[in-house]
C-alpha positions, 0 to 999 in steps of 0.5 A: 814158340812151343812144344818141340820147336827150337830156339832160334840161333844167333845171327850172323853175316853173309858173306861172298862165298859161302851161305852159312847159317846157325842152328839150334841144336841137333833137333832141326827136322822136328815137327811143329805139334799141331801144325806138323800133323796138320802138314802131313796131309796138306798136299792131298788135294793139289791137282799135279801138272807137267809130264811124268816122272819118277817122283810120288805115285799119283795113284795106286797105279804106277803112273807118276806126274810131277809138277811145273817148274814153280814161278821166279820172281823177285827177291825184293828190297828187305830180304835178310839171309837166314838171320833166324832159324825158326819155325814159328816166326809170330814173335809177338804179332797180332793178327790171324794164326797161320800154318804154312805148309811146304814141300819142295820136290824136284821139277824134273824127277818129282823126288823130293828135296831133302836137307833144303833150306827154305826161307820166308818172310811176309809183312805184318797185319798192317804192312810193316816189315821187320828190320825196314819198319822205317821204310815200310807203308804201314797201316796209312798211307805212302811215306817216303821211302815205301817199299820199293817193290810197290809199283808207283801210282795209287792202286785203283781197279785197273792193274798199276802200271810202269815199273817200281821205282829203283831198289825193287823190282826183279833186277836186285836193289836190296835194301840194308836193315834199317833196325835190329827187328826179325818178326816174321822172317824164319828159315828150317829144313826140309825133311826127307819128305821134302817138307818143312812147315812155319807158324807165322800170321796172315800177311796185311797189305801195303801200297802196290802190292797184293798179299803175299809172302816170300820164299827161297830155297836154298840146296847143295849146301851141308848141315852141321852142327855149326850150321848150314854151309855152302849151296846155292839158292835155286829157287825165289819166289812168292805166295800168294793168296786168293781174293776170298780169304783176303777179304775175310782177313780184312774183316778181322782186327788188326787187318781191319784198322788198315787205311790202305788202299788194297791191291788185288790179285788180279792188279798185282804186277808181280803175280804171273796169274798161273795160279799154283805154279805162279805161288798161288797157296792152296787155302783152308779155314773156317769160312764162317770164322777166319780168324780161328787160323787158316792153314796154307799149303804149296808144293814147290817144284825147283831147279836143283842144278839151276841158280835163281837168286832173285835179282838178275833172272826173277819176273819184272814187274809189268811183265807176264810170266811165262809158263814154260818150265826153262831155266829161266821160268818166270 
């Protein structure tokens, strides 16, 4: 962790009525040195969507666009609620720098959402999630118990077919920690920009799955000194990254020493194929030298008033997600 990042904050329990997290210190909208500069300008380029609004102007006229209702999708087995409030969430894993920038905005209104707490957690370079390393793929084939949200059946060149065995899925099936590890899971606040940026890796793969990283945003709730209390999760969902960067990524060690059969973008059952809306990040590097690091950005369009916790309205697996912006967008 550098510069003006805080120290992560202890952990905590969940439970069945309230969300609470512990922060560090009062410095929790800090930027991130490099990678807060880098943030600034990282949704210049994204093309908006849907119908006016009352959000950013999109030109030096006062026409306004907002963005699509951003896809839902399962939550997975290995989620762990805010166990670490962080920005940099590499720990000491190997593999490509990777600045992830977010802004997450209301879908109806265009404003942004400020005081947020956003989520995410991704496995490693070979496949392994903190806290389920027992139960993950690995760099090597499928050993019992592989991640349940991994469709059944080798991937081969046409998509996996069937739904995942129970635990994943969108219908919940959480998995309980299988070890005290919590590399590459964070939560930070938005900022009044509706921004919030993590320093993490490029994610490797692992059986049935294309790469990827999960996300919620959490709203409603009150940041205190203490923590952040209350709320609602009104978004889950995941990124995605396109076929390109993936490959060069697979040029790179430790992605490289992989003996896992990929999953494309296109064969994954849980990406609904519509590009930004589905979570599909907005990528740039050096194509000539990926492992230099790579920057990725999204902007998130959520329900606030909506309830999506992953696990009773999320995609299913197999399924195609709808593109219209209702409460229950895939």
């Amino acid at each position: 962790m550098t510069g003006n990042q805080t120290a992560e904050g202890p952990k905590h329990k969940k439970n069945l009525t309230r969300r609470k997290v512990v922060v560090a210190g009062a410095g929790v909208v800090a930027a991130v040195g490099a990678g807060g500069t880098l943030a600034a300008g990282a949704f210049a380029g994204e093309t908006p969507k849907g119908k006016k609004g009352a959000g950013a102007s999109a030109s030096s006229s006062s026409s306004e666009v907002c963005y699509k209702l951003t896809s839902e999708t399962t939550e997975g087995p290995y989620y762990i609620d805010a166990d670490k409030i962080r920005q940099d969430i590499t720990e000491d894993k190997e593999g490509i720098p990777l600045t992830l920038s977010l802004k997450v905005i209301d879908s109806e209104t265009c404003k942004p959402i400020a005081n947020a707490a956003v989520d995410i957690w991704h496995c490693d370079a070979l496949g392994l999630y903190s806290g389920y390393e027992s139960l993950s793929t690995g760099g090597g084939g499928a050993p019992s118990g592989a991640p349940s949200d991994a469709p059944s059946g080798t991937p081969t060149g046409e998509p996996p077919s069937g739904e995942p065995p129970a635990g994943g899925g969108g219908g919940g099936g959480h998995e309980e920690p299988t070890d005290d590890k919590r590399y590459l899971r964070g939560t930070w606040k938005t900022d009044k920009q509706g921004r919030v940026t993590f320093k993490t890796v490029f994610p490797g793969w692992y059986r049935g799955r294309t790469v990827h990283i999960h996300t919620k945003v959490h709203v409603d709730g009150k940041w205190t000194d203490a923590g952040y209390e209350g709320g609602h999760t009104c978004h889950t969902g995941q990124f995605f990254f396109d076929e390109v960067s993936v490959l060069a990524s697979a040029e790179v060690e430790p992605y490289s020493t992989s003996t896992t059969e990929r999953t494309t973008l296109t064969e994954d059952t849980i990406y609904d194929q519509s590009g930004t809306q589905g979570g599909l990040l907005k990528l740039k590097y050096n194509k000539k030298n990926i492992a230099k690091g790579v920057l990725g950005s999204i902007t998130m369009g959520v329900e606030p008033d909506a309830t999506h916790d992953g696990t009773d309205d999320a995609v299913q697996p197999g399924a195609s997600a709808s593109a219209s912006a209702s409460a229950s967008a895939s």
